[in-house]
C-alpha positions in Angstrom: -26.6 -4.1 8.6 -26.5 -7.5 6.4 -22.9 -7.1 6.1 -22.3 -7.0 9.9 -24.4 -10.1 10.1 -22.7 -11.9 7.6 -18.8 -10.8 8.6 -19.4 -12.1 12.0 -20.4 -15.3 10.4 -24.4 -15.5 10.4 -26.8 -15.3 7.9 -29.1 -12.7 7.3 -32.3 -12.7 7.2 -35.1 -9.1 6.5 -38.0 -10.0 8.3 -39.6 -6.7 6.0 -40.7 -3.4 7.5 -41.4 -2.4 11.1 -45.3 -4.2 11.0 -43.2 -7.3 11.2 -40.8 -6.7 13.7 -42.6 -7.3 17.0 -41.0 -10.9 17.3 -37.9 -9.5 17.4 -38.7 -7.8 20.3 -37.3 -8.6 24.3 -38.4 -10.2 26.6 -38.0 -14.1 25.3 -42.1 -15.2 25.8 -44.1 -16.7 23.4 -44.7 -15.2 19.7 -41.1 -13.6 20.4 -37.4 -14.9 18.6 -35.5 -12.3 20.6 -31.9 -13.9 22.1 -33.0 -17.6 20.7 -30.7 -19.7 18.6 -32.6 -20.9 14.8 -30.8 -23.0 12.3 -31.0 -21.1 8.7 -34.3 -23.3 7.9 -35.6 -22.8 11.0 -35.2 -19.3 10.9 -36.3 -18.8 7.3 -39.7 -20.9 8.4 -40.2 -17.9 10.7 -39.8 -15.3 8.5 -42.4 -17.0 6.4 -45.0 -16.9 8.9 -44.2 -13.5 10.0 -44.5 -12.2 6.3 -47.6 -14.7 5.9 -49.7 -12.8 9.2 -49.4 -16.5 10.3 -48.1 -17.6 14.0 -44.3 -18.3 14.3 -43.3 -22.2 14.5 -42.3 -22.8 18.1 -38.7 -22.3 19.2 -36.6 -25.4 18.6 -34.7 -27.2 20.7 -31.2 -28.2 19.0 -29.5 -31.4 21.8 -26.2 -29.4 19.9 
């Protein structure tokens, strides 16, 4: 699946096992990433938390 990821021209990122996957999860709502846009070190500062037990950061907002 990283391979897809990458070829289509994003980066990767494992967030770990399934304990750590409810963020990815729909609908958009707080404590959710699902359908947002993270740069790379925004997106790695949430993996961090999520492998930490900690809250995710709040979703950016890029002007572009």
């Amino acid at each position: 699946m990283a391979r897809l990821v990458d070829d289509a021209g994003f980066q990767p990122l494992d967030l770990g096992g399934t304990a750590g996957c409810a963020v990815m999860e729909a609908p958009r709502g707080p404590g959710a990433v699902y359908g947002e846009e993270y740069r790379l070190t925004d997106a790695r500062a949430v993996v961090d938390a999520v492998r930490a037990g900690r809250p995710i950061p709040p979703t950016p907002g890029y002007d572009s």
